[in-house]
C-alpha positions as CSV (number, residue, x, y, z in Angstrom):
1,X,7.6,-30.6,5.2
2,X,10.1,-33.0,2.9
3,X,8.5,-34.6,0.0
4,X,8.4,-38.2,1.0
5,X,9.8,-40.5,-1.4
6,X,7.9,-43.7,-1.2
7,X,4.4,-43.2,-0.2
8,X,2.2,-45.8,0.4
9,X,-1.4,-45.3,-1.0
10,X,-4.6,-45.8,0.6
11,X,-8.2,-45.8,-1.0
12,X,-10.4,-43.0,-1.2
13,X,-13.8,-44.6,0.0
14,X,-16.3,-42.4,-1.3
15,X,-14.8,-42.1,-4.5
16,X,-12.9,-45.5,-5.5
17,X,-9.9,-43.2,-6.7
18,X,-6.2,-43.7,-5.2
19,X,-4.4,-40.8,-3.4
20,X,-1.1,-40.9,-1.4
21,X,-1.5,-41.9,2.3
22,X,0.8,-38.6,3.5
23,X,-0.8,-35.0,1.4
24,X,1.2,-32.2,0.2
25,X,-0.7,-29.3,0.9
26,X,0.7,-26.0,0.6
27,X,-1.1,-22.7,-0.8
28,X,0.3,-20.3,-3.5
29,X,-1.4,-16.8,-3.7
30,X,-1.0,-16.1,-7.4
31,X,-0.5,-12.0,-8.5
32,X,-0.5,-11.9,-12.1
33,X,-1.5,-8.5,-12.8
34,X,1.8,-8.0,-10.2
35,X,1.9,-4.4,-7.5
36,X,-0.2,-3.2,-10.7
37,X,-3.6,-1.3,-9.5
38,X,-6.0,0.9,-10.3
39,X,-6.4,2.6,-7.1
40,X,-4.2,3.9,-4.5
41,X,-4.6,3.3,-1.2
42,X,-2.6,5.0,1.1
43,X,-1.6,1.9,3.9
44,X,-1.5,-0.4,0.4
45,X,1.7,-2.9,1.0
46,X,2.2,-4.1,-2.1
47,X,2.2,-0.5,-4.9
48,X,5.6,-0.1,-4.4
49,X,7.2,-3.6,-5.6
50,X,7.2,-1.7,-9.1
51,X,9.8,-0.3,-8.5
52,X,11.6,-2.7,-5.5
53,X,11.3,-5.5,-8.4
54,X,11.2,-3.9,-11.2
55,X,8.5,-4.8,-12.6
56,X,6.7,-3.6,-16.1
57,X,3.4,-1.9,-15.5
58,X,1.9,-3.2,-18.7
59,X,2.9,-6.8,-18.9
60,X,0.9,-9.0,-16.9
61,X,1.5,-12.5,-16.2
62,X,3.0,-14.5,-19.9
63,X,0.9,-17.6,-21.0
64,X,3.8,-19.4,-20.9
65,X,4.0,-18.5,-16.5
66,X,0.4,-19.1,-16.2
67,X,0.1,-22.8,-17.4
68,X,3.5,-24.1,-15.9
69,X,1.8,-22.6,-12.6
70,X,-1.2,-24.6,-13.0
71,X,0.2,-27.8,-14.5
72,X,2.8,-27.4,-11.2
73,X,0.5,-26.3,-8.3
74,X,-1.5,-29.0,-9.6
75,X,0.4,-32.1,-10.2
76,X,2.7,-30.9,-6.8
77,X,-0.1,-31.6,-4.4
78,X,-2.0,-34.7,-3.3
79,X,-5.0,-33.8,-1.1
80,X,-8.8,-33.8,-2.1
81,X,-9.5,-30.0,-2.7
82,X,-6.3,-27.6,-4.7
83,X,-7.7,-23.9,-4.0
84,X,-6.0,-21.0,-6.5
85,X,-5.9,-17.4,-5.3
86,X,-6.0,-14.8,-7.1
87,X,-4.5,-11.7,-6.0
88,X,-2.6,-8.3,-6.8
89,X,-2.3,-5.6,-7.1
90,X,-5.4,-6.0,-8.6
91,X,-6.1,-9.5,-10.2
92,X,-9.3,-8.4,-12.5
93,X,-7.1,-5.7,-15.0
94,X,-5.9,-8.5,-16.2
95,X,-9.4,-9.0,-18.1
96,X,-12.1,-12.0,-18.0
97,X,-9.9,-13.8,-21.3
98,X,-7.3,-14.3,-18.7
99,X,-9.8,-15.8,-16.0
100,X,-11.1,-17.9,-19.0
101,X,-7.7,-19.1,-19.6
102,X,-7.6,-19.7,-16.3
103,X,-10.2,-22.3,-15.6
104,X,-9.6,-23.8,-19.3
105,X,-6.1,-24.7,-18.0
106,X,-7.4,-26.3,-14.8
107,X,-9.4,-28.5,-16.7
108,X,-6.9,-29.2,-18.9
109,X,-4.9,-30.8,-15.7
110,X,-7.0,-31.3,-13.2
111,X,-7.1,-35.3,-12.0
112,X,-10.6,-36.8,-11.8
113,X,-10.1,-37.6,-7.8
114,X,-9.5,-33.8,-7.4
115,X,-11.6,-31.1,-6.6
116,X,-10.3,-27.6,-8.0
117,X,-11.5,-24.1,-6.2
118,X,-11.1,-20.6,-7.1
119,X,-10.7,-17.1,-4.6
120,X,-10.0,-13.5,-6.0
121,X,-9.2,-10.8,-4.0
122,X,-10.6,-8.0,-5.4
123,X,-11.4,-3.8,-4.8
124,X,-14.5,-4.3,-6.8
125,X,-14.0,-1.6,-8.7
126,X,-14.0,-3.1,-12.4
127,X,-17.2,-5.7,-11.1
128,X,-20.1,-5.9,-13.6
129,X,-22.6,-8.3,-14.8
130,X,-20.3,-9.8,-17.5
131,X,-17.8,-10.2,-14.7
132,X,-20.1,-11.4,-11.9
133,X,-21.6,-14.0,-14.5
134,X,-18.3,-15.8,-15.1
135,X,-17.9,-15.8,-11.3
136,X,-21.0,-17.6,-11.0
137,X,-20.9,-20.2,-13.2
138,X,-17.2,-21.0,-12.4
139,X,-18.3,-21.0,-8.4
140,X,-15.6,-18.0,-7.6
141,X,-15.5,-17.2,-3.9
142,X,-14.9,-13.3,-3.9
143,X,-13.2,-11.9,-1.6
144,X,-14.4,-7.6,-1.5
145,X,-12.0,-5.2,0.4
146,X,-13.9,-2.8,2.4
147,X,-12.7,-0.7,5.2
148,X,-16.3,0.4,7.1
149,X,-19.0,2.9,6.3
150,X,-18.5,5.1,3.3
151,X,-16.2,8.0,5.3
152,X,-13.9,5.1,7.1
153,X,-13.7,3.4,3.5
154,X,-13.0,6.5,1.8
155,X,-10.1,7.5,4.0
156,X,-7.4,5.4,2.1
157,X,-8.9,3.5,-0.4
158,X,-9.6,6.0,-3.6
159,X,-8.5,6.1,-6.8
160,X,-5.2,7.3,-8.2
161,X,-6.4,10.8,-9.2
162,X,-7.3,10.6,-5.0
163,X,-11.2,10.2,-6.0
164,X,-13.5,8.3,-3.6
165,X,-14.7,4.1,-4.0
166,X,-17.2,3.6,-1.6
167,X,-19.9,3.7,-4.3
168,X,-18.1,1.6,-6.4
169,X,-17.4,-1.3,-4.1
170,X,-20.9,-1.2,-3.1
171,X,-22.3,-1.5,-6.5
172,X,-19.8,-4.4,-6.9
173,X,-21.6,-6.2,-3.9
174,X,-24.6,-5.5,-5.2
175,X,-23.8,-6.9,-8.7
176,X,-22.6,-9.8,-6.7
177,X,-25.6,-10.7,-4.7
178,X,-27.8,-10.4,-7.9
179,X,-25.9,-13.1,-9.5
180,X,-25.6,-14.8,-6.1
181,X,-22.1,-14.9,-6.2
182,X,-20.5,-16.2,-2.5
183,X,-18.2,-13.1,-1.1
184,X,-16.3,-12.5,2.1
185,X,-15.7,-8.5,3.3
186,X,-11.7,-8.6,3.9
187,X,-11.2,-5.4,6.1
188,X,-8.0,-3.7,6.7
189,X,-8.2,-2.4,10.5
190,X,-5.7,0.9,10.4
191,X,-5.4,4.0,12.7
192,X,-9.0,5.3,12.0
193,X,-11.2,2.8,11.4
194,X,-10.3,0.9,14.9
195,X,-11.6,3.2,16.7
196,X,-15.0,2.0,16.2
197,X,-15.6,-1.4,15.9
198,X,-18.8,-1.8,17.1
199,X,-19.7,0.7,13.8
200,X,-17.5,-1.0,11.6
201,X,-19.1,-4.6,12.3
202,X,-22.7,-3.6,12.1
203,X,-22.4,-2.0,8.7
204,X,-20.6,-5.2,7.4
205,X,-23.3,-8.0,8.8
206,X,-26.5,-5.3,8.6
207,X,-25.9,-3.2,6.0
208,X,-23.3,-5.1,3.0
209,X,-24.9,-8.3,4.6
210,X,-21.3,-10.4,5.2
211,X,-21.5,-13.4,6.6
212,X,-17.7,-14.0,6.7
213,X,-15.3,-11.1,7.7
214,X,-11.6,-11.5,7.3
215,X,-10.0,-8.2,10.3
216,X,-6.2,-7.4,8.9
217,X,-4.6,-5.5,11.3
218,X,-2.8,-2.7,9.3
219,X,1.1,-2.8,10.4
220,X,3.6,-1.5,8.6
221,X,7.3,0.0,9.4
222,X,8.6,3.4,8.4
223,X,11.0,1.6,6.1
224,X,8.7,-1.2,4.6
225,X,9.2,0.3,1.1
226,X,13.2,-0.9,1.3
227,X,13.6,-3.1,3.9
228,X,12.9,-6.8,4.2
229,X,11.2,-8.2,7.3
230,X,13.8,-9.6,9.9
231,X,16.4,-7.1,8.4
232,X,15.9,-4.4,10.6
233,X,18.3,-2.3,12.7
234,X,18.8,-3.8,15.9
235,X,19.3,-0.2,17.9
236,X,16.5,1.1,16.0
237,X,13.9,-1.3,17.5
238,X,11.3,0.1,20.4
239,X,10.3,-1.5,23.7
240,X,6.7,-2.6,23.4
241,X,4.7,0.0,24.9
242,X,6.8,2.9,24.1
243,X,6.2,6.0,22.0
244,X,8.3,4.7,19.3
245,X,5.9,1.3,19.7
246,X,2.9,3.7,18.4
247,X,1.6,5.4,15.2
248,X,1.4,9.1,15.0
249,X,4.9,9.9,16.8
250,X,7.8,12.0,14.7
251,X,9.9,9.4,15.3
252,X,7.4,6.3,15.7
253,X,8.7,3.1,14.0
254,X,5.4,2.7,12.2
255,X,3.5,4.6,10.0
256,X,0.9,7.3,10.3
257,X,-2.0,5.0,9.1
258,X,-0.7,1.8,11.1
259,X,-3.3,0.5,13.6
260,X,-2.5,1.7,17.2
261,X,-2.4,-1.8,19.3
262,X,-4.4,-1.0,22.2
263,X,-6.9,0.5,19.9
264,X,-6.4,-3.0,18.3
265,X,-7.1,-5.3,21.4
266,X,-10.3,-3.2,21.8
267,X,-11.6,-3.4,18.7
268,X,-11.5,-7.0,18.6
269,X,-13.1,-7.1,21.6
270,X,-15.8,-5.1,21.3
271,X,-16.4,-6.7,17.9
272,X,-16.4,-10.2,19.6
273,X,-18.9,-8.8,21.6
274,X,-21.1,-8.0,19.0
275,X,-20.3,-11.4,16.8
276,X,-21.4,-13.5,20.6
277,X,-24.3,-11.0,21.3
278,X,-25.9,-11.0,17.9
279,X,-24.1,-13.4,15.3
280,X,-22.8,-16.4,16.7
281,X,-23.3,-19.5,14.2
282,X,-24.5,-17.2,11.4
283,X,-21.3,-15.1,10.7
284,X,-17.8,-16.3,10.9
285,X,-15.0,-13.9,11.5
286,X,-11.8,-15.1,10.9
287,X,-10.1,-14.4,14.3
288,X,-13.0,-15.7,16.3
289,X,-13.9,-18.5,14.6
290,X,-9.7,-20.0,14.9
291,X,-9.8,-18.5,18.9
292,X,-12.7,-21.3,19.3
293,X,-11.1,-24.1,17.3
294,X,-7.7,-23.3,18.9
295,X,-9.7,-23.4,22.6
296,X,-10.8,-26.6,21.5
297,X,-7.6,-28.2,21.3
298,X,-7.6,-28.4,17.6
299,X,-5.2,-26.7,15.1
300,X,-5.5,-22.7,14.1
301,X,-7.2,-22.4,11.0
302,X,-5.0,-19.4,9.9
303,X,-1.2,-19.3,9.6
304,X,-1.1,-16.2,11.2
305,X,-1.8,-17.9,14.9
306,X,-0.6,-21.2,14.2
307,X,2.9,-21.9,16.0
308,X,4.5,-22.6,12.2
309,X,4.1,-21.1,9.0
310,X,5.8,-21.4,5.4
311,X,3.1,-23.6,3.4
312,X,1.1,-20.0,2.2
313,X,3.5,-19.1,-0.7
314,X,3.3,-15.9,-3.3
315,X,4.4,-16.3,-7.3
316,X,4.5,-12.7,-8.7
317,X,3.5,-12.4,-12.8
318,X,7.0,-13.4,-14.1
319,X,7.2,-16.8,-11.7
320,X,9.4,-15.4,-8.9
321,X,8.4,-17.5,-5.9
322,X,8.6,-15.8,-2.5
323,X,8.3,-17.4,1.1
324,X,4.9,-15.2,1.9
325,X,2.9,-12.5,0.1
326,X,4.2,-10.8,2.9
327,X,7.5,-11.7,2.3
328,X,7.9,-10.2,-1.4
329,X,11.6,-8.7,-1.1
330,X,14.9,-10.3,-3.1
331,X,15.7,-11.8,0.2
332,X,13.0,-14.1,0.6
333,X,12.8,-15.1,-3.6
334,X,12.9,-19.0,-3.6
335,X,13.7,-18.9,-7.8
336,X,11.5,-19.0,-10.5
337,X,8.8,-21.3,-11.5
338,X,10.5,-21.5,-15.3
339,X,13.6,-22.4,-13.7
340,X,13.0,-24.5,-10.8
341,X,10.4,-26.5,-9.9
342,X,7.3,-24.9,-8.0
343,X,7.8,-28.2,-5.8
344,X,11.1,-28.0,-4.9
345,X,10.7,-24.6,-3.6
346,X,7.7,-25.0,-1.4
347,X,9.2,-28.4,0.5
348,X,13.3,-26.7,0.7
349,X,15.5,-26.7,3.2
350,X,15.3,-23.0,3.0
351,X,11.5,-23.1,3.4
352,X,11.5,-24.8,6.4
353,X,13.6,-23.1,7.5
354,X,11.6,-20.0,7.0
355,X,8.4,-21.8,8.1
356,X,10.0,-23.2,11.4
357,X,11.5,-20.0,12.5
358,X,8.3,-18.8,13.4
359,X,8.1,-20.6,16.7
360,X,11.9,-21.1,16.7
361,X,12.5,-17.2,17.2
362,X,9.5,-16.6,19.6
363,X,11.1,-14.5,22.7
364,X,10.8,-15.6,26.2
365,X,8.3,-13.1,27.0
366,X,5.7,-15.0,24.2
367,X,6.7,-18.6,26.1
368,X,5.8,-17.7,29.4
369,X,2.6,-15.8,27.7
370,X,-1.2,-17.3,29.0
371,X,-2.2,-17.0,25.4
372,X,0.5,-18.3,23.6
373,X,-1.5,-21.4,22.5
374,X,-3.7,-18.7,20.5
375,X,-1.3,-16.2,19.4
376,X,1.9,-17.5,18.1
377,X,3.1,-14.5,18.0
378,X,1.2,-13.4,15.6
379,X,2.9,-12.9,12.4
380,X,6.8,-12.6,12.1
381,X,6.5,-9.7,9.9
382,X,4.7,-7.7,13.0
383,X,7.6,-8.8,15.3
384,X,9.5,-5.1,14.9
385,X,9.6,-4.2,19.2
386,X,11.2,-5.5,22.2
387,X,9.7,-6.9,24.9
388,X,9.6,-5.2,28.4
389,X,13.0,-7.1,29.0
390,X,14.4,-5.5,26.0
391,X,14.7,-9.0,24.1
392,X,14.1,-8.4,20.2
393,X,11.2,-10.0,18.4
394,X,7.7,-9.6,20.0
395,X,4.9,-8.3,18.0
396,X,4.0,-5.0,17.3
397,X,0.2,-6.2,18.2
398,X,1.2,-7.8,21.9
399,X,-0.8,-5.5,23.9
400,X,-3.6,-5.4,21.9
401,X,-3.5,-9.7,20.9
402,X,-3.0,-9.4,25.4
403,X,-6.2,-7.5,26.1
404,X,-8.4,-9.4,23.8
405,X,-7.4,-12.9,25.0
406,X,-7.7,-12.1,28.4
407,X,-10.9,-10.4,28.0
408,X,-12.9,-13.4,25.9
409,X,-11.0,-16.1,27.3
410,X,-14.1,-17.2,29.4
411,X,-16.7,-16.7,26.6
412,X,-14.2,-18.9,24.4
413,X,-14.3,-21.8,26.8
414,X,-17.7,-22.0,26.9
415,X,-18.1,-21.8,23.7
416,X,-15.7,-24.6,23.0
417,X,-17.7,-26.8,25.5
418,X,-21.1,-26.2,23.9
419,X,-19.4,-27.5,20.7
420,X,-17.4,-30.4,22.1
């Protein structure tokens, strides 16, 4: 992960351009509205860095943060394709002049022999035809958060005066399909909603007609509002298994609305099931499509199950830098883009660090796991119980990540040889 100093440089055929032999890639998810939302949904992660960071409601991210971002993310990189995300909060309050601005900048520094792509992450809510236009021409992939079928949705995700959004988001998708706008369905899997998965995956490939689904298991501590990830109390932390180990008890380590894990392993399973039976090679889920490429012998396409981590980066709307989106606490700020270079802090010491801990800090229970060359883990931020020796740092998820791997594992490999 160091920046190479001398790097030797090798042609691109297809293009006649010049581009360093050894790429920096890394990935910044971009929040420029900040925590700032206009709904308020109840498992959200991200509402309360208002007040953890003190952040201003009404100032968005300054002119003067968004072009040194650009100009930085841009010039700091070296491979074919530099893809900007756009997140929040919610990214679209900050209006379609800021998105203008946007793309105006990345033409203002964007090198011939690179390609430049665009993601938002949005609720949909503020989606129109003005919107979905811009989108369009500027080849936006959308990514539309959407929990299931209008009661599952309408569980957590409503407004702030506690008012539904299921219409909403579904006029959104329809806005988008009219201007044949590309969008993924991003679904955060919580205590209700995984307890039917079969439902939950029909209504996203037959009814809202997704042909890429993104599952995010919904995992958060008690004490996620104050404390940092990896800053836990250690006699506060739950063998795996345990009642502590699962939502819905009075002293669970998790809260209410945090996806049980067994339910977990089975609703990936049974929505495997219905990706093999009925969508294989039309849809791609994001945890199925990696658990074939990763049975394959080749690299995880997500960080999540990838044995490192540290190259998917978050700058909040006044340039702080953090190691992960997940990540956003004063413990894990790199510095800020106007004071530091964007550069610096992606390749550090301190980043690697961060990145290399991942498989650094696995316990012995994950080594001696069948599935580790899938898992990983998981994510460090889900490592909050002890394994059944009582060593600290397994994932939260284990017995669900467990009971899916061993279930599929034989549909995987043959999948993997069909393609090989």
């Amino acid at each position: 992960m160091k920046k190479s100093t001398t790097i030797p440089l090798t042609p691109l055929q297809n293009q006649g351009k010049y581009l360093p032999a050894y790429k920096r890639r890394y990935h910044v998810m971009a929040k420029p509205s900040g925590s700032t939302c206009n709904l308020d949904c109840n498992y959200c992660f991200y509402l309360h860095k208002e007040q953890l960071l003190h952040q201003d409601r009404d100032k968005g991210m300054s002119d003067e943060v968004l072009e040194n971002f650009i100009r930085q993310y841009i010039q700091s990189q070296d491979g074919e394709e530099i893809i900007f995300s756009w997140q929040g909060g919610e990214p679209t309050l900050m209006g379609l002049a800021f998105f203008k601005k946007v793309v105006a900048l990345q033409q203002k520094y964007q090198p011939k022999h690179q390609r430049i792509e665009n993601d938002l992450q949005t609720n949909g809510i503020l989606l129109n035809d003005q919107w979905a236009a811009f989108l369009k021409e500027h080849r936006f992939l959308v990514g539309i958060s959407i929990d299931g079928p209008e009661e599952m949705h309408d569980r957590f995700r409503v407004t702030r005066s506690g008012k539904p959004t299921f219409s909403k988001v579904m006029q959104a998708i329809e806005t988008l399909k009219r201007h044949g706008v590309p969008f993924n369905t991003l679904v955060v899997v919580n205590r209700i909603n995984a307890r039917f998965p079969r439902e939950v995956y029909r209504f996203l490939t037959r009814t809202v007609g997704a042909t890429y689904i993104q599952f995010t298991p919904c995992v958060e501590p008690v004490d996620f509002k104050t404390t940092a990830p990896q800053f836990w109390q250690e006699d506060t932390i739950p063998l795996t298994g345990s009642r502590r180990a699962k939502p819905g008890d009075l002293d669970s380590i998790v809260t209410d609305w945090s996806v049980d894990p067994d339910d977990w392993g089975t609703f990936l399973t049974e929505a495997f099931d219905e990706w093999v039976t009925h969508d294989l090679g039309r849809v791609q889920v994001n945890l199925f499509e990696t658990a074939v490429v990763q049975t394959m012998g080749l690299p995880s396409q997500l960080c999540i199950t990838a044995p490192f981590c540290g190259k998917a980066l978050a700058i909040e709307k006044n340039g702080d830098v953090y190691s992960c989106d997940h990540y956003v606490y004063p413990e894990y700020k790199l510095g800020n883009i106007r004071a530091h270079k964007l550069s610096h802090m992606v390749f550090s010491e301190r980043q690697k660090t961060f990145g290399m801990g991942k498989k650094e800090t696995l316990p012995d229970y994950c080594k001696r796991c069948p599935h580790l060359n899938l898992c990983w883990g998981e994510c460090p931020k889900n490592r909050i119980v002890r394994a059944p020796d009582g060593e600290e740092g397994l994932n939260y998820l284990c017995p669900g990540f467990q009971h899916f791997y061993a279930t599929v594992k034989p549909t995987l490999e043959k999948i993997a040889a069909m393609l090989k």
